[in-house]
C-alpha positions as CSV (number, residue, x, y, z in Angstrom):
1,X,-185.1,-142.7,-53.0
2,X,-188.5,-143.3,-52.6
3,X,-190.5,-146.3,-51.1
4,X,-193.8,-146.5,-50.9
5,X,-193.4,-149.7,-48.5
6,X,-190.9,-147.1,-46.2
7,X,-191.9,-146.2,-42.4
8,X,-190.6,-143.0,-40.8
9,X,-189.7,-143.6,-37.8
10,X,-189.4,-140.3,-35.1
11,X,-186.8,-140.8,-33.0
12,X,-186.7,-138.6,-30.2
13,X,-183.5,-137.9,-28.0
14,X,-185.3,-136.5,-25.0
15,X,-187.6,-139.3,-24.9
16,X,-187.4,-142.8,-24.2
17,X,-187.8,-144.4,-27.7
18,X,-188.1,-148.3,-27.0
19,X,-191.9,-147.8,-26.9
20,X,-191.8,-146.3,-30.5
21,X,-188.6,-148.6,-31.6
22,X,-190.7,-151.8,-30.7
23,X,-193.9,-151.1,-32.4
24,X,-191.7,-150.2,-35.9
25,X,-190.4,-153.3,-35.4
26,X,-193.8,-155.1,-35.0
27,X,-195.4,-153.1,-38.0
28,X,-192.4,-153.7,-40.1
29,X,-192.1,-157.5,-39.6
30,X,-196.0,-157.7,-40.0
31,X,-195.8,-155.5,-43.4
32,X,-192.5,-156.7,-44.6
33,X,-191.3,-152.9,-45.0
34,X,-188.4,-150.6,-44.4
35,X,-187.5,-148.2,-41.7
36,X,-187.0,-144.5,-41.8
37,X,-185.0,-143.7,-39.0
38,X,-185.7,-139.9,-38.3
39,X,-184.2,-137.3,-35.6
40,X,-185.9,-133.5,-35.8
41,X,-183.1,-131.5,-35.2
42,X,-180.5,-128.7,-36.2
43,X,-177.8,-130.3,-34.1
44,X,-176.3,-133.4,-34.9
45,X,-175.5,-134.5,-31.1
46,X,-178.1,-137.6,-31.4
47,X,-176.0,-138.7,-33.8
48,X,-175.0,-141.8,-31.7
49,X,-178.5,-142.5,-30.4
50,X,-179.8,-142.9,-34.1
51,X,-177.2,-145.3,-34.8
52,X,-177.6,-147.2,-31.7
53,X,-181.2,-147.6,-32.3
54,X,-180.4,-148.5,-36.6
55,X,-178.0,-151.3,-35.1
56,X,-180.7,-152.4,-32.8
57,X,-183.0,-153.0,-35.7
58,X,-180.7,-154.2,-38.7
59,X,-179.6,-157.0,-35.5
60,X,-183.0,-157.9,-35.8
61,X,-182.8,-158.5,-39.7
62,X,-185.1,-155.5,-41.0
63,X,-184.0,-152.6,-43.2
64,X,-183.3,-149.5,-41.8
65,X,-181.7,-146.1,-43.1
66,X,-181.7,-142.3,-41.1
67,X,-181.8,-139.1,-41.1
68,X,-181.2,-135.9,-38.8
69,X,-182.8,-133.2,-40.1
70,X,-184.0,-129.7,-39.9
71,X,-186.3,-128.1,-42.2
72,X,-187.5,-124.9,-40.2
73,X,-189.9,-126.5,-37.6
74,X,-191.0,-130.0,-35.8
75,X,-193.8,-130.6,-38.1
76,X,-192.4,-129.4,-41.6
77,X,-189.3,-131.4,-40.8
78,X,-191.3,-135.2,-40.4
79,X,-194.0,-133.9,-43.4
80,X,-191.1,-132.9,-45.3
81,X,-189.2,-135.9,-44.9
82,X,-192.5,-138.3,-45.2
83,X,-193.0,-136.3,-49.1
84,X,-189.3,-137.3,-50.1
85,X,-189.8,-140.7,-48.8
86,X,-193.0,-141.0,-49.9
87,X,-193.8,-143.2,-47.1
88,X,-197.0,-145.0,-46.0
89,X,-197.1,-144.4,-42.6
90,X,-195.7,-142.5,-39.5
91,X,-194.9,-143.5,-36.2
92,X,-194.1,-141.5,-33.7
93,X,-194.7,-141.1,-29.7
94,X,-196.7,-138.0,-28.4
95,X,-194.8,-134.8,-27.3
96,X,-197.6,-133.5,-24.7
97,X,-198.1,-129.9,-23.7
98,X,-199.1,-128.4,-20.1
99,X,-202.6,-126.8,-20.7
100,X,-201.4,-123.1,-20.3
101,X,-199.0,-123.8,-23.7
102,X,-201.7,-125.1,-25.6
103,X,-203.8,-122.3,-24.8
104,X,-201.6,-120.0,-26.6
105,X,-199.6,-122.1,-28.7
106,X,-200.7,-124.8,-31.1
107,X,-199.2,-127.7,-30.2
108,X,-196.6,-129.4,-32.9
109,X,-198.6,-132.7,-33.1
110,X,-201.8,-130.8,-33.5
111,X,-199.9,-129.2,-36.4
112,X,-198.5,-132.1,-37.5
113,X,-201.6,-134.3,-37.4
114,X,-203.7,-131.3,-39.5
115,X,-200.9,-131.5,-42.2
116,X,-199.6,-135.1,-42.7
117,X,-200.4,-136.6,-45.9
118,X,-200.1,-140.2,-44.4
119,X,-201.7,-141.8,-41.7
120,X,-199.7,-141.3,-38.0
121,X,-199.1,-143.6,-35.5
122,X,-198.6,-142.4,-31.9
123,X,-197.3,-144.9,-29.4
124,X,-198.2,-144.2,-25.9
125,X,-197.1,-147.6,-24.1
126,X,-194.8,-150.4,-24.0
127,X,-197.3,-152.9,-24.0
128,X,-197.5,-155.0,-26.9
129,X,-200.8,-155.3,-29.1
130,X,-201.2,-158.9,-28.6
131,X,-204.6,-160.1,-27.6
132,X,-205.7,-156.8,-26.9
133,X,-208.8,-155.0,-28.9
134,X,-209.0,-152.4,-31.3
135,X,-210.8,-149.7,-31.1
136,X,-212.4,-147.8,-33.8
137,X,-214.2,-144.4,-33.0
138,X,-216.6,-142.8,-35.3
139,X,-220.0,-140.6,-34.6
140,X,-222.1,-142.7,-36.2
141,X,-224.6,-139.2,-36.3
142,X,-223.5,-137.5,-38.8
143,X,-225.0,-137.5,-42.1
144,X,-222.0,-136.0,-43.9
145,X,-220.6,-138.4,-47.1
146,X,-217.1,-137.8,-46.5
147,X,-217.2,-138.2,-43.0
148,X,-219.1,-141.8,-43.5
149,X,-216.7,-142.6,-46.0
150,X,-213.8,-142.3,-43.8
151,X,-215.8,-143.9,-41.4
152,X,-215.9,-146.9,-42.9
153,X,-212.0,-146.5,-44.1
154,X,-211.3,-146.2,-40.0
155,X,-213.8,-149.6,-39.4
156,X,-211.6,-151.4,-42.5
157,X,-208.4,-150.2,-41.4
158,X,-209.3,-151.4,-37.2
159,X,-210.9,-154.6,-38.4
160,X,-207.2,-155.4,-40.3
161,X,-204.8,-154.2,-37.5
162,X,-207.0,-156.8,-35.6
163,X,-204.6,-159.1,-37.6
164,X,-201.8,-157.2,-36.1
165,X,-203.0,-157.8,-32.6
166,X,-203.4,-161.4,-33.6
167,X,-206.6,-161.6,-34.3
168,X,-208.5,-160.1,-31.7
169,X,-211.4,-158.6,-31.2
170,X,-213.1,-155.5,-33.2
171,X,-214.8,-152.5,-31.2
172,X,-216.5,-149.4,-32.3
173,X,-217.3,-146.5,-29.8
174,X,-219.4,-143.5,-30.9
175,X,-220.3,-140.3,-28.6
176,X,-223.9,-139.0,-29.0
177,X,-223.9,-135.1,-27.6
178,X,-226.0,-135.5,-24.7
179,X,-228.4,-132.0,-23.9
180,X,-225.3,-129.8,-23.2
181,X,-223.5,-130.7,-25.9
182,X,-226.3,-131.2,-28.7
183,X,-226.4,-127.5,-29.2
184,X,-222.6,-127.4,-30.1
185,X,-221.9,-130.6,-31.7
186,X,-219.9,-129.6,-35.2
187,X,-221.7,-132.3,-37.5
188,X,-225.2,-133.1,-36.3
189,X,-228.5,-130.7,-36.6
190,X,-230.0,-132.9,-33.8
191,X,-231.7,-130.7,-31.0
192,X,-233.8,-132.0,-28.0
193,X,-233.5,-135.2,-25.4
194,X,-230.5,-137.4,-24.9
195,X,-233.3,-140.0,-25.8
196,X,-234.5,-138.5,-28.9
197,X,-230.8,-138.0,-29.9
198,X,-230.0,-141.9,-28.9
199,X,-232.7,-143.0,-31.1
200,X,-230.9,-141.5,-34.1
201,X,-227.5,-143.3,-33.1
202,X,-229.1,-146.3,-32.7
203,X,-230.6,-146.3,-35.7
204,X,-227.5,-145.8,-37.9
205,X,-225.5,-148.2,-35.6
206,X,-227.8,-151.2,-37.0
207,X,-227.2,-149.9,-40.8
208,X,-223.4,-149.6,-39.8
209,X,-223.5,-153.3,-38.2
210,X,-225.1,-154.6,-41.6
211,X,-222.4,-153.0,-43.4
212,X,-219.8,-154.2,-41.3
213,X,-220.1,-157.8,-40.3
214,X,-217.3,-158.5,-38.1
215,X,-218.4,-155.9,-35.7
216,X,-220.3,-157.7,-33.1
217,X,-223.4,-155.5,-31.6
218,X,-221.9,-156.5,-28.0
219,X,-219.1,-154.7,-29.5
220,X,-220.3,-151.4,-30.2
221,X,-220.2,-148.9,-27.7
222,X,-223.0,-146.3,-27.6
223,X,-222.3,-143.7,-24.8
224,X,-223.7,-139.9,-24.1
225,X,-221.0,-137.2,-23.3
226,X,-218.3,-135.6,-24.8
227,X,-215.9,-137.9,-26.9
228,X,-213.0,-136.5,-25.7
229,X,-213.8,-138.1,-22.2
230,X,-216.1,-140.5,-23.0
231,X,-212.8,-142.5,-26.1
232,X,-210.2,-142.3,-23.8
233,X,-212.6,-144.0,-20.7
234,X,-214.0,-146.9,-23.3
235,X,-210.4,-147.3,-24.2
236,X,-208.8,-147.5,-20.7
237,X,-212.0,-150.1,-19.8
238,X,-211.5,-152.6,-23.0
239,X,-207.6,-152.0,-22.5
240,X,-207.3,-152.0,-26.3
241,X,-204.5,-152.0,-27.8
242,X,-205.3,-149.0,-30.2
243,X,-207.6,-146.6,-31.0
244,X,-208.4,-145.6,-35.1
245,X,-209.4,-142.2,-35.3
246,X,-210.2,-139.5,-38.3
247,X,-209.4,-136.3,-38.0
248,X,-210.6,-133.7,-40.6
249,X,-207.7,-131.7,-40.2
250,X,-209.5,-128.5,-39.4
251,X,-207.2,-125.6,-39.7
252,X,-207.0,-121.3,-39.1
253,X,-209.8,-120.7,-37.1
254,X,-212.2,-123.5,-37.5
255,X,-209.6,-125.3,-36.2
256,X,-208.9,-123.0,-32.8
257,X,-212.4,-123.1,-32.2
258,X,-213.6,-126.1,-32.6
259,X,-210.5,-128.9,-32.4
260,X,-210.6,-131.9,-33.2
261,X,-211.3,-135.0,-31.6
262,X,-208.2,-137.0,-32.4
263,X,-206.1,-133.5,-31.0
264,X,-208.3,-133.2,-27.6
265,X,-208.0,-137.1,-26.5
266,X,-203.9,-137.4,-27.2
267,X,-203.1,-136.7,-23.8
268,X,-205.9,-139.0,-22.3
269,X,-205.6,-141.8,-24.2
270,X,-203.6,-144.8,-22.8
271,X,-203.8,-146.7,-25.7
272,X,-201.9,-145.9,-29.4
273,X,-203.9,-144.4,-31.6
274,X,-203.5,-144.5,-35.2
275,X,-204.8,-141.0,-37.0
276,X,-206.6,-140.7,-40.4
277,X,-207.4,-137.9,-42.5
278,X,-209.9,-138.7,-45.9
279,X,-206.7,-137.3,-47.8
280,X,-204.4,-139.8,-46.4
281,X,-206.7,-142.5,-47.9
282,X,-204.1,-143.4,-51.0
283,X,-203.1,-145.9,-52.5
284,X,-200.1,-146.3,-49.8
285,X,-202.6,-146.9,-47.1
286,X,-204.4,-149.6,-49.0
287,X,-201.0,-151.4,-49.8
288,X,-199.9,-151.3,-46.0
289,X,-203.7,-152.7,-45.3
290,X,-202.7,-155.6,-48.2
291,X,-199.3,-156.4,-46.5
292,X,-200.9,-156.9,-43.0
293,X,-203.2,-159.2,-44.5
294,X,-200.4,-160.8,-47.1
């Protein structure tokens, strides 16, 4: 049946899942949804773990169903399990590759993240949200309209998982391509000095502050380098809580050559991050956003 108010859940048996477990829990409570319990696999010898961990839940009064399932891959199993659920959102923790691997083989949440029609959730700690910031990233240099739209979707959806962390505090990081970078950054026809280029930033930071008011000035984070260095650091020094990211879901060869930001920081970033693509803005995002706030 399917739920627009459902969450899939990942549950992975060679993992330790009471990192993922616990934050389903918290985002369940805080949206008053379901629980989509979901194993990727052919086998059903995690049989016992998934029940263990549906027990673990339904003891803690929420509603939970699962699934182990196989539909020919990692990533087509959870995008083809998310589509029959129709859920809003899924969480899941990060399956991390050596470099050598990804260098020939895409990883399966790089795949994953570049097909999902719903936002994803990836848990990298234990540590609960409480009191802790969250992070939006954005590049506030590009002058592309779908990219500023989903820019300020990422700002909205940070400023109400604030709510989440119990009302803490909002922060923004963007990455201006300092001289090395300026001549390969993907979205920006900037050439010339770090200063020249910092200009430009600063100048749409104090149009984004006007159109965002909660976002302190103290509070957003201007920094030269390359942003899959520069997110995780900002991160890792605020210890936020999470990170909102977009991703453009770049595929075939744009997406080989280039990345994308939300794929090259997974394995750097301390902190959860919480993944958006401007197709996953629906009308189920906007209803989680409305629960959180209910």
């Amino acid at each position: 049946m399917k739920n627009t108010d459902s969450i899939i859940v990942v549950i992975d048996p060679k993992h330790d899942n009471h990192p993922v477990i616990r934050r389903a829990k918290e985002f369940a409570k805080v949206t008053n949804s379901s629980l989509y319990l979901l194993v990727c696999s052919e086998s059903k010898k995690a049989a016992n773990l998934l029940n263990d961990a549906v027990n673990s839940l339904q003891e803690a009064g929420l509603q939970v169903s699962s699934e182990i399932a196989w539909h020919e891959n990692y990533h087509k199993t959870i995008v083809t399990v998310q589509k029959q659920q129709n859920s809003m959102l899924v969480i899941k923790t990060h399956l991390p590759d050596n470099i050598l691997k990804r260098a020939i083989i895409t990883p399966q949440d790089w795949k994953l993240l570049r097909v999902c029609p719903c936002p994803i959730l990836i848990v990298n700690q234990d540590k609960p949200w409480a009191n802790r910031p969250v992070l939006a990233a954005v590049d506030l240099g590009t002058s592309d309209k779908s990219h500023i739209e989903l820019h300020n979707t990422l700002v909205n959806v940070a400023e109400t998982l604030t709510y989440v962390a119990k009302g803490t505090s909002l922060h923004l990081v963007s990455v201006y391509p300092s001289p090395i970078f300026a001549e390969i950054h993907p979205d920006s026809k900037i050439h010339g000095m770090t200063s020249e280029i910092k200009q430009v930033y600063m100048k749409a930071r104090d149009s984004f502050e006007k159109d965002h008011p909660r976002l302190n000035k103290e509070n957003i984070h201007l920094l030269a380098g390359a942003t899959d260095v520069v997110i995780p650091q900002v991160a890792k020094d605020l210890d936020a809580s999470v990170c909102v990211i977009g991703n453009m879901g770049r595929t075939g060869a744009s997406g080989a050559l280039m990345g994308n930001t939300a794929e090259a920081i997974l394995d750097d970033l301390d902190c959860d991050l919480l993944i958006i693509k401007p197709d996953s803005i629906t009308v189920a995002l906007e209803e989680l956003m409305k629960q959180i706030l209910a």
